[in-house]
ZASETOR-320282 format. One line per field, with one value per atom (N, C-alpha, C): x, y, z; residue number from 1; atom name. Coordinates in steps of 0.1 Angstrom, whole numbers. Layout:
<atoms>
u: [X;...]
v: [Y;...]
w: [Z;...]
num: [NUM;...]
atome: [CA;...]
</atoms>
This chain:
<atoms>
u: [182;188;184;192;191;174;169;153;152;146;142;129;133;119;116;109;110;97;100;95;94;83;84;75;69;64;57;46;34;29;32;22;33;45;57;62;60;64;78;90;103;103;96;97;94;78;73;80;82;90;105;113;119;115;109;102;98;92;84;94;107;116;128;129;136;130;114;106;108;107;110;126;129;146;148;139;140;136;120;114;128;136;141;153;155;168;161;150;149;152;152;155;141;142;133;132;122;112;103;100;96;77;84;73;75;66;66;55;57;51;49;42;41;37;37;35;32;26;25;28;29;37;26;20;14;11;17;20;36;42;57;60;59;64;66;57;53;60;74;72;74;64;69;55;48;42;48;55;60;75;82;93;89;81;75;70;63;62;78;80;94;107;103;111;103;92;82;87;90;92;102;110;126;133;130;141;156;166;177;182;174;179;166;165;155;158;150;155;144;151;142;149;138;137;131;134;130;143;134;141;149;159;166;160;150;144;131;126;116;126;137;150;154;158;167;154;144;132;129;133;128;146;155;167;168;160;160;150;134;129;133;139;142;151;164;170;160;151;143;133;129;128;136;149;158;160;159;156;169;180;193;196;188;193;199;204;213;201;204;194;203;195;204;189;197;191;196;190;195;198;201;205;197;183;174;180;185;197;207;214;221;220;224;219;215;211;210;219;231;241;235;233;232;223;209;192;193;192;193;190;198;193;193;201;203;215;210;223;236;241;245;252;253;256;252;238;220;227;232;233;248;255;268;265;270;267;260;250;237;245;240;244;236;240;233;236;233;238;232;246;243;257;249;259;267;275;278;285;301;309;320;318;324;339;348;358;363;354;360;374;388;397;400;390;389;393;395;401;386;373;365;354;351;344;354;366;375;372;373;372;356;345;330;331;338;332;341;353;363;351;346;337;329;321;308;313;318;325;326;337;337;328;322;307;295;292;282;290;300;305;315;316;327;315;305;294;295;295;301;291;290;281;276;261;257;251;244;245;233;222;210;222;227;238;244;256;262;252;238;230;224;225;216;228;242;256;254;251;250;239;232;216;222;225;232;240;250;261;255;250;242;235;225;216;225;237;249;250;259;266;254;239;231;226;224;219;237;245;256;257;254;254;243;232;219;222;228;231;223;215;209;211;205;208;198;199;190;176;179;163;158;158;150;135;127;119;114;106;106;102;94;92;102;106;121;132;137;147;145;131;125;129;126;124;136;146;159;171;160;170;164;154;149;154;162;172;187;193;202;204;199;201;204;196;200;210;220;229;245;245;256;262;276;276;280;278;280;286;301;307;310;296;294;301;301;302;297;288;276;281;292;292;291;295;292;276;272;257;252;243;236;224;215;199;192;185;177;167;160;148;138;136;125;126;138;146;150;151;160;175;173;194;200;214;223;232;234;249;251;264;268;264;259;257;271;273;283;280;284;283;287;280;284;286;289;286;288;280;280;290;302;312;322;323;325;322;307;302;301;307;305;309;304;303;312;316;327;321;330;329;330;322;323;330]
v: [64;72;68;72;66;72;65;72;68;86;91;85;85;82;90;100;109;111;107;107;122;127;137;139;145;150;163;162;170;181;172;180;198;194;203;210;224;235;235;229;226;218;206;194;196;200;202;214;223;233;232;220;215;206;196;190;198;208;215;222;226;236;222;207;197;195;193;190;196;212;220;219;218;217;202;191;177;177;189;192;195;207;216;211;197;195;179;174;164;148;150;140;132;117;108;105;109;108;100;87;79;74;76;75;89;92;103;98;100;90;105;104;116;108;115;115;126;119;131;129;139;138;121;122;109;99;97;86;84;89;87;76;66;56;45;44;32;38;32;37;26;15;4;1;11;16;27;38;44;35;27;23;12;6;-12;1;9;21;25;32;32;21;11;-1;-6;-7;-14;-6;8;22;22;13;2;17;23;37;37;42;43;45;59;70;74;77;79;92;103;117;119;120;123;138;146;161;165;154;155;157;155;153;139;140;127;116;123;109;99;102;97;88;96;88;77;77;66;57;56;45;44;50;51;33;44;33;18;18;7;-1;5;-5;-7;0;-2;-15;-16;-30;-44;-40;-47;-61;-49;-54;-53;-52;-55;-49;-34;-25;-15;-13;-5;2;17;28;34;40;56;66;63;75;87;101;114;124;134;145;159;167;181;181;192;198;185;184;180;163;160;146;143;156;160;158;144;142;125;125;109;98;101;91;92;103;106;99;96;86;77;80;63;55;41;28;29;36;37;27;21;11;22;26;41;30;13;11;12;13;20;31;37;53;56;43;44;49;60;65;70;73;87;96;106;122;132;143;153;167;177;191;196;201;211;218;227;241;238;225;231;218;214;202;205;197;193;196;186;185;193;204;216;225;226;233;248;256;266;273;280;286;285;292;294;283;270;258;248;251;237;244;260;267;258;260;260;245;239;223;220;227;216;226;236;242;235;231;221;211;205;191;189;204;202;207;215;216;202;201;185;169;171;153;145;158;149;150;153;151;164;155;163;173;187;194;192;190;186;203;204;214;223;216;221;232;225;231;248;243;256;263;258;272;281;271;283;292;288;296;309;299;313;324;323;329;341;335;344;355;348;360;370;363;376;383;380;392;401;397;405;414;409;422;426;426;433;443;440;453;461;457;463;474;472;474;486;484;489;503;502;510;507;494;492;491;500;502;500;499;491;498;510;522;521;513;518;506;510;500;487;479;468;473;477;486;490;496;507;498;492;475;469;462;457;461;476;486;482;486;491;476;467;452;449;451;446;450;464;476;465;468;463;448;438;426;424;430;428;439;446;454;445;437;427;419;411;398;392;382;373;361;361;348;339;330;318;308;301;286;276;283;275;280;292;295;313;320;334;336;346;347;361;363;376;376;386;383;392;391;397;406;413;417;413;404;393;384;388;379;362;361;348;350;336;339;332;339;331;326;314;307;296;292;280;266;258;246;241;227;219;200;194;184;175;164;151;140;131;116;115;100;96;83;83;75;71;54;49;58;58;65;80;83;98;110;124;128;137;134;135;146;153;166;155;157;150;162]
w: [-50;-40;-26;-19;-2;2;10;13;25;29;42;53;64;69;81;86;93;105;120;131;139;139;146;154;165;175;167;165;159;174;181;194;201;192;202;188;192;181;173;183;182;169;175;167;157;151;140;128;137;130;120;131;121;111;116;107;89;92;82;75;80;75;72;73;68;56;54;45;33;35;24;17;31;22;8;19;9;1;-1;-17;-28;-22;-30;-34;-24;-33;-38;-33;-47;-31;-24;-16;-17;-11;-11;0;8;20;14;21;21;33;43;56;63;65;78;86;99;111;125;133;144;153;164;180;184;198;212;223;230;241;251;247;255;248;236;235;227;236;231;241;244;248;237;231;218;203;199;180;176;182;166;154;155;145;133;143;130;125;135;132;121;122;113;100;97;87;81;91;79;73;81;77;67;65;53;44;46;35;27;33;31;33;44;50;50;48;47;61;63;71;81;89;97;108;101;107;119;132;142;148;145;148;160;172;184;195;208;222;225;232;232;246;252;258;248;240;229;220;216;205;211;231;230;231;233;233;216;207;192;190;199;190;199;209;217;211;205;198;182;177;163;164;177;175;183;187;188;177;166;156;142;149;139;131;131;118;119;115;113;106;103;93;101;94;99;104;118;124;127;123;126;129;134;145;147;152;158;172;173;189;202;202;205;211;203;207;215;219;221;237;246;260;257;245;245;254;255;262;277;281;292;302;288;295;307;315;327;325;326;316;304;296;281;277;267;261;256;256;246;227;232;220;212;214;204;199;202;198;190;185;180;161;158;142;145;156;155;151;138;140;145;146;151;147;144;148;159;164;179;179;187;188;198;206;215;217;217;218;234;240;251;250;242;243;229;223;217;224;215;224;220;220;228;242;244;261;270;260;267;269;260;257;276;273;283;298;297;312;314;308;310;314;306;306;321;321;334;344;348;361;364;351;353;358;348;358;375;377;390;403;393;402;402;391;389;389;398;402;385;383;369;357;355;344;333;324;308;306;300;298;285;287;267;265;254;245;255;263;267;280;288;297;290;280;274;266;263;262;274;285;296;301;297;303;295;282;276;271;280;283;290;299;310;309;301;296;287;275;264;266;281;286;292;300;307;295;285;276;268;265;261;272;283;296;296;295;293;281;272;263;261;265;272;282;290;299;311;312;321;334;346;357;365;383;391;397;391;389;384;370;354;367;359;359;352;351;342;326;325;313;302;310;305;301;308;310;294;294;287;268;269;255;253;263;258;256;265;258;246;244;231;219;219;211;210;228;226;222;224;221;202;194;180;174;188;188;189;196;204;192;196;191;199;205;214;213;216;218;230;227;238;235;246;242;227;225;217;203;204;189;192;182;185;178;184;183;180;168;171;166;173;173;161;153;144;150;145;150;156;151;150;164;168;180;177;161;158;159;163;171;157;152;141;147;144;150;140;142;128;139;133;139;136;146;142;142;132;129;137;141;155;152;156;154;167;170;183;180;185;182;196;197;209;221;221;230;236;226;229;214;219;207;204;189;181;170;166;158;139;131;119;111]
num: [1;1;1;2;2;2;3;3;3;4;4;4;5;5;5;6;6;6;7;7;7;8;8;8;9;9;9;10;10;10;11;11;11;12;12;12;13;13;13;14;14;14;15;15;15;16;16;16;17;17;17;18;18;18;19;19;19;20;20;20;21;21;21;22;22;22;23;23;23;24;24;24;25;25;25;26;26;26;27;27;27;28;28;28;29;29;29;30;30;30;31;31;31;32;32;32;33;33;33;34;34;34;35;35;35;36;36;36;37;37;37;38;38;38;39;39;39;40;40;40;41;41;41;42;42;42;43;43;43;44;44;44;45;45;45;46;46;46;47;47;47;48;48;48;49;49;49;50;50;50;51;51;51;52;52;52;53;53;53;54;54;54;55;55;55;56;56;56;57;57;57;58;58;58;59;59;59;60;60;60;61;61;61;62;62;62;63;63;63;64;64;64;65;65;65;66;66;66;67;67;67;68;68;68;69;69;69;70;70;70;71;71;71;72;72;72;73;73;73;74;74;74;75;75;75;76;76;76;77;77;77;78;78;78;79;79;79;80;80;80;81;81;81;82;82;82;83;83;83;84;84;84;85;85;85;86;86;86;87;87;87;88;88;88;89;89;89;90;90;90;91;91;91;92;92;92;93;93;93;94;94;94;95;95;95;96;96;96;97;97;97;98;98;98;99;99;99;100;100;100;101;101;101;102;102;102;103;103;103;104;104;104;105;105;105;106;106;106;107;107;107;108;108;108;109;109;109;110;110;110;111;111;111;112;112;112;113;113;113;114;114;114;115;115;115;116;116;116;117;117;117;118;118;118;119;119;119;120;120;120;121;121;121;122;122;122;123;123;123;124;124;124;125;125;125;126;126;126;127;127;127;128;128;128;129;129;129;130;130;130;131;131;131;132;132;132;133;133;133;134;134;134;135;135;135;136;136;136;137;137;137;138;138;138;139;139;139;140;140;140;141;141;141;142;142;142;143;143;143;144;144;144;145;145;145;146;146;146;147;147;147;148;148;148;149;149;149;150;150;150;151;151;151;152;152;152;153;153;153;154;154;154;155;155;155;156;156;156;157;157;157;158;158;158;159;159;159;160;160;160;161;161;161;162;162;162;163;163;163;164;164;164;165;165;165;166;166;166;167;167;167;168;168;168;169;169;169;170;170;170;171;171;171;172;172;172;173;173;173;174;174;174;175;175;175;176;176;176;177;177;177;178;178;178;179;179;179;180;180;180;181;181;181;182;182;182;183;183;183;184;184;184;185;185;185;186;186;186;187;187;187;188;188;188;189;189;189;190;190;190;191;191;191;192;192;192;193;193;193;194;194;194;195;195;195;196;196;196;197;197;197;198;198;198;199;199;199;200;200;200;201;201;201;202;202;202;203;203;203;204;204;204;205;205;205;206;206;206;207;207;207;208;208;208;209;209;209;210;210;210;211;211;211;212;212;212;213;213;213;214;214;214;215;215;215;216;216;216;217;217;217;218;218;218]
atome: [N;CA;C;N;CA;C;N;CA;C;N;CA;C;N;CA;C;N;CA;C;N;CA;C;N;CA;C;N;CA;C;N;CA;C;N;CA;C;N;CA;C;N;CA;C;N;CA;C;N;CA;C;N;CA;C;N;CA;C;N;CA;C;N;CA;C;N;CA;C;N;CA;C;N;CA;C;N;CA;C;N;CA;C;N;CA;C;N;CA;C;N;CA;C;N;CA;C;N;CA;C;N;CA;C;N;CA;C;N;CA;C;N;CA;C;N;CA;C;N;CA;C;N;CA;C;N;CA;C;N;CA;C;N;CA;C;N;CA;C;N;CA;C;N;CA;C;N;CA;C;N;CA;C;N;CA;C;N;CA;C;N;CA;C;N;CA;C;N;CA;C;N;CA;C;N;CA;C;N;CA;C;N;CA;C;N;CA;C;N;CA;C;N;CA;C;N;CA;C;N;CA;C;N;CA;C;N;CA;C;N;CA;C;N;CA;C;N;CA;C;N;CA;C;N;CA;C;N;CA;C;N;CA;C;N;CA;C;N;CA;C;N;CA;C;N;CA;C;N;CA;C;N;CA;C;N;CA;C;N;CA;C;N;CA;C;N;CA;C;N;CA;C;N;CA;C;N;CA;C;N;CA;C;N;CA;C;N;CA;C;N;CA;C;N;CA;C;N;CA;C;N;CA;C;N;CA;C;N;CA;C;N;CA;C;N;CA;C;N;CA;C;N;CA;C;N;CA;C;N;CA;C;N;CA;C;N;CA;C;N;CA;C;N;CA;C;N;CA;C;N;CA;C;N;CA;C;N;CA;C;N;CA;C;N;CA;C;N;CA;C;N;CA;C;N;CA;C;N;CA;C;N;CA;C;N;CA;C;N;CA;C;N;CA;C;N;CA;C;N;CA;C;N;CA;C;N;CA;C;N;CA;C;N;CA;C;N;CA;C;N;CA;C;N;CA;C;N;CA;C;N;CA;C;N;CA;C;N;CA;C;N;CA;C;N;CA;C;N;CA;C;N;CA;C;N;CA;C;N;CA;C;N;CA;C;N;CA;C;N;CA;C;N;CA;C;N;CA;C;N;CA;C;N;CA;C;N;CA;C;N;CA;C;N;CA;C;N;CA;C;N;CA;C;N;CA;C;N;CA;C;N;CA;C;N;CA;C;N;CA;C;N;CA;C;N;CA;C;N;CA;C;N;CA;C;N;CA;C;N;CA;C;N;CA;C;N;CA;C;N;CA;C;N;CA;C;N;CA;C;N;CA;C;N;CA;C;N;CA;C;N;CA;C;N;CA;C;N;CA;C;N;CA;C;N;CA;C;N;CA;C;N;CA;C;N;CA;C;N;CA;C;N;CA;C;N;CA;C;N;CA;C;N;CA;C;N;CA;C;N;CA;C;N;CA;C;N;CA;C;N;CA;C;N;CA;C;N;CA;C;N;CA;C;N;CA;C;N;CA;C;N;CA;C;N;CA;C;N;CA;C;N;CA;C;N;CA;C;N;CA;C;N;CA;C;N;CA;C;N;CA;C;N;CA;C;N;CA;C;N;CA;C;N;CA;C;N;CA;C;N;CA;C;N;CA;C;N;CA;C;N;CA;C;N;CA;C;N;CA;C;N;CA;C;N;CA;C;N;CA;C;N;CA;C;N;CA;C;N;CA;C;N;CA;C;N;CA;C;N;CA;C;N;CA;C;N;CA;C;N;CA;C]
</atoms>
């Protein structure tokens, strides 16, 4: 069977978290992880230690459950030493094209899930992306962008929601968004959304490929 090789960032909750909740999933279905390799934030310049590890691991596939500035320096030394698996990712990748001085043809077949596609044709995805555009010089909005839009808006229809007005005090505000927020559902950009108790947000991810340069819905 195809075998896994997996780079993650130990030092960052994000990272590890998926990491640990990929792992379980690869126990349960039987997948073949091969190398698992880590970093920290200070020494994320250098992976041709974990990359020469999972190339020796004879890796298929190389899952990086990180940030897309660590990735595009992961896919610029992997062709370095010559080593070409199918690298794939979450949300977290999502900006790779964007790196200054990035080859983006390193990044051609990356997959990803993220909640949040540019050239999605929706009424509400084209209004957000053509504003940005014309507010930021023509520049595409990646997933980090249509989440803080939609920060914004779900606190809106939760204090709405709330009855929140410009007397309560911080306190009071507080109680009663904490009520209303796993009251709402929220359809952002990112996907419609609603919050648990616990304050975990549900949304459907959506599937990417990074194809002639940019990213494509799989």
């Amino acid at each position: 069977s195809d075998s896994i090789a997996v780079i993650y960032n130990n030092a960052d909750a994000y990272s590890t978290g998926i990491y640990n909740a990929f792992k379980a999933k690869a126990d349960e279905l039987g997948l073949n992880i091969v190398s698992t390799t880590t970093f920290t934030d200070d020494t994320a310049t250098d992976f041709s230690v974990q990359l020469s590890e999972a190339q020796k691991a004879g890796a298929d596939f190389v899952f990086l459950p990180i940030y897309y500035t660590p990735a595009s320096l992961i896919l610029q030394q992997a062709k370095d030493l010559g080593y070409q698996p199918k690298f794939f990712g979450c949300d977290g990748l999502d900006g790779v094209l964007g790196v200054e001085n990035f080859d983006t043809s390193l990044a051609e077949g990356v997959m990803l899930l993220t909640p949040f596609a540019a050239d999605a044709k929706d009424e509400a995805t084209q209004k957000f992306t053509k504003a940005y555009g014309e507010k930021y010089n023509g520049e595409v909005p990646i997933q980090f962008a249509a989440d803080g839009y939609d920060c914004v808006y779900a606190v809106k229809q939760a204090a709405e929601k709330a009855g929140i007005t410009p007397d309560m005090n911080a306190s009071d505000i507080c109680e009663a968004m904490k009520v209303a927020m796993t009251e709402i559902e929220f359809p952002g950009v990112t996907g419609t959304i609603t919050w648990g108790a616990d304050g975990e947000p549900t949304k459907e991810p959506k599937g990417m490929v990074i194809k002639d340069g940019s990213y494509t819905a799989m």
